[in-house]
N, C-alpha and C positions, 0 to 999 in steps of 0.2 A: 418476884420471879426467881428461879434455880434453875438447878439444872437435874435433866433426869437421872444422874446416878448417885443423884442426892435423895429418891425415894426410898425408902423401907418398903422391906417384902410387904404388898398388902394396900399400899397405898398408892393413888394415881393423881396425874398430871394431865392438862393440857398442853397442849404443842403450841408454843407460840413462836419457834425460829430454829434455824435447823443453821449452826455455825460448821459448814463441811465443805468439803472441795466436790465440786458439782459432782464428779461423778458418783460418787458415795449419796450424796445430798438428793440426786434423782432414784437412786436404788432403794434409797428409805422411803421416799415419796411414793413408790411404785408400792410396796408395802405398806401403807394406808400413815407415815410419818406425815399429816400435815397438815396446815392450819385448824385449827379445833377439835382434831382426833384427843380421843380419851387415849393415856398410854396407863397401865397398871403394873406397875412392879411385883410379879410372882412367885420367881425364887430364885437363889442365888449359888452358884456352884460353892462346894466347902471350904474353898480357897479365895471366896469372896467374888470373884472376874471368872467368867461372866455372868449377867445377869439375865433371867426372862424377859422379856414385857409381854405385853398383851396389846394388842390396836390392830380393830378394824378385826378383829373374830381369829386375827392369828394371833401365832405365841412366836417370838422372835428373839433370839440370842444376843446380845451387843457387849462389847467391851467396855469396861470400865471409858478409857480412850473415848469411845465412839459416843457414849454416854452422855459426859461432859461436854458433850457439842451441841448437845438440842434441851433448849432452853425451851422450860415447861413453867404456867402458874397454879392455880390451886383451882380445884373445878368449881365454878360460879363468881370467882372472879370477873370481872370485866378485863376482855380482848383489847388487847394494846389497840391504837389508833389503825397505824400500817404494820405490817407484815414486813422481816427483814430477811425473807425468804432472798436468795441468789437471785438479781433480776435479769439473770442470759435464761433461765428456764422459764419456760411455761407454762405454768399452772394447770390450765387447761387440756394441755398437751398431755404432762405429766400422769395426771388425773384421770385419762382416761381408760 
């Protein structure tokens, strides 16, 4: 497992946990951050921060910061057992 600002332009991750303060943690959710979403690294401002991704059909801006909080494995890996998703949210809620 890494973290997502650990991808190169070009290369993509699975979402396997999202290390944020809830409120941030439901605004990525609502932007397609979550369990098994494909995220892809696309390009990176010239100064390095910030970076594109891609998930769930959008293109979405994050900081370096914000980055290193959501912890991605390599696609076709096998899914960690549980989810260490924040458990005051709702998944279901979140998701709809």
């Amino acid at each position: 497992m890494s973290v997502l600002s650990e991808l190169n332009v070009g290369e993509s991750g699975v979402v396997v946990t999202l290390d944020l303060p809830d409120s941030v943690q439901n605004h990525l959710m609502h932007m397609g951050f979550v369990p098994d979403a494909l995220v892809t690294a696309l390009r990176r401002a010239p100064a390095g921060d910030p970076t594109v991704y891609a998930v769930d059909g959008m293109e979405i801006a994050l900081r370096r910061e914000t980055a290193t909080a959501i912890h991605v494995r390599t696609p076709g890996t096998a899914a960690p057992e549980t989810w260490k998703f924040n458990e005051s949210l709702d998944l279901a809620e979140v998701t709809r």
